[in-house]
C-alpha positions as CSV (number, residue, x, y, z in Angstrom):
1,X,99.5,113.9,77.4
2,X,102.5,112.9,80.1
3,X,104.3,114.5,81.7
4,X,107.7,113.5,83.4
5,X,109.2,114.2,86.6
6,X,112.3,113.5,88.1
7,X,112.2,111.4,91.5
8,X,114.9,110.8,94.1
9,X,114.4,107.2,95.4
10,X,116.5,105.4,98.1
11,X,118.6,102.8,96.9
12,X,116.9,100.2,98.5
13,X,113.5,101.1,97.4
14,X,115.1,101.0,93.4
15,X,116.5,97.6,94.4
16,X,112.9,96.2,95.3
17,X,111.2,98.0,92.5
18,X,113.9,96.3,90.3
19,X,113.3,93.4,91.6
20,X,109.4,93.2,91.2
21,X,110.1,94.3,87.3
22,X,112.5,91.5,87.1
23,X,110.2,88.9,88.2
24,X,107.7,90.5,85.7
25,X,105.1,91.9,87.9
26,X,106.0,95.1,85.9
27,X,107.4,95.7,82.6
28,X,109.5,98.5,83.4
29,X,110.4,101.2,86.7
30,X,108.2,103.4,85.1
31,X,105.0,101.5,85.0
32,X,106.0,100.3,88.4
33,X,105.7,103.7,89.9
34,X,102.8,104.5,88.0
35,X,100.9,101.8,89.2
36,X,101.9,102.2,92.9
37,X,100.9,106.0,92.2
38,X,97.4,105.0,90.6
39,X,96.5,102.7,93.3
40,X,97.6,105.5,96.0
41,X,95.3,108.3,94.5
42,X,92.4,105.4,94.0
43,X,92.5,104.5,97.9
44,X,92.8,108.1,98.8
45,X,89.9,109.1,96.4
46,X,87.8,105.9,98.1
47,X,88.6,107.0,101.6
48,X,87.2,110.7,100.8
49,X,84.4,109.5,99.0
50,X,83.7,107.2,102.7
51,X,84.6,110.1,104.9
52,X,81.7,112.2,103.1
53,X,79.3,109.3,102.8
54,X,79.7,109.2,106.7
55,X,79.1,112.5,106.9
56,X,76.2,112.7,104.7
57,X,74.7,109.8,106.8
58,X,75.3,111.4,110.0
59,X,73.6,114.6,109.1
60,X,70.4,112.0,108.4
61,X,70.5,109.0,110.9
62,X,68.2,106.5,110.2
63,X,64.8,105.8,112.2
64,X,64.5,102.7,114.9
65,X,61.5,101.7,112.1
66,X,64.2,101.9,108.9
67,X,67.0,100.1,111.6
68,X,63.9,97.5,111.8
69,X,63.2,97.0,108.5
70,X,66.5,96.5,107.2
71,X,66.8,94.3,110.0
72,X,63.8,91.9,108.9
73,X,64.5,91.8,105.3
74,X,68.2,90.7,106.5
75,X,66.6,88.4,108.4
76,X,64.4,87.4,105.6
77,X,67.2,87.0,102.9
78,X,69.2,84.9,104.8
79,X,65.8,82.4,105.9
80,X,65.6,82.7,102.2
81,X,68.4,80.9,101.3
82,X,68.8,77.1,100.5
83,X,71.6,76.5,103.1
84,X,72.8,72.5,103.3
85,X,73.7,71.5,106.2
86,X,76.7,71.5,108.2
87,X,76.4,68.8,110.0
């Protein structure tokens, strides 16, 4: 289901938004806006998601052994790797 609304743009925002479906990044106004819309709601919905992951973490802060460990198996992953030389 859709559902249309009505949407008072400036003139130079139609201009650019005509302009990106002219050079075909879009094939209309309409899926313009719906894409700008869907990629606004999807970084909003991302930063929430982060601003409660931080706060989940912060309630349980990791231990100077887990800080270590990760550390170590960093440590160990990159001394893992086949790296060629730079020089």
């Amino acid at each position: 289901m859709t559902t249309q609304i009505a949407v008072k743009l400036p003139d130079e925002l139609v201009g650019e938004l005509d302009r990106l479906v002219e050079q075909g990044a879009f094939a209309s106004r309409s899926q313009a806006i719906r894409a700008g819309l869907e990629t606004m709601v999807t970084a909003r919905r991302r930063a929430e998601l982060e601003r409660r992951y931080q706060e989940a973490i912060a309630q349980i802060p990791e231990t100077k052994e887990e800080i270590a460990e990760a550390t170590r198996l960093a440590v160990d992953a990159i001394n893992d790797e086949p790296w060629e030389p730079w020089w």
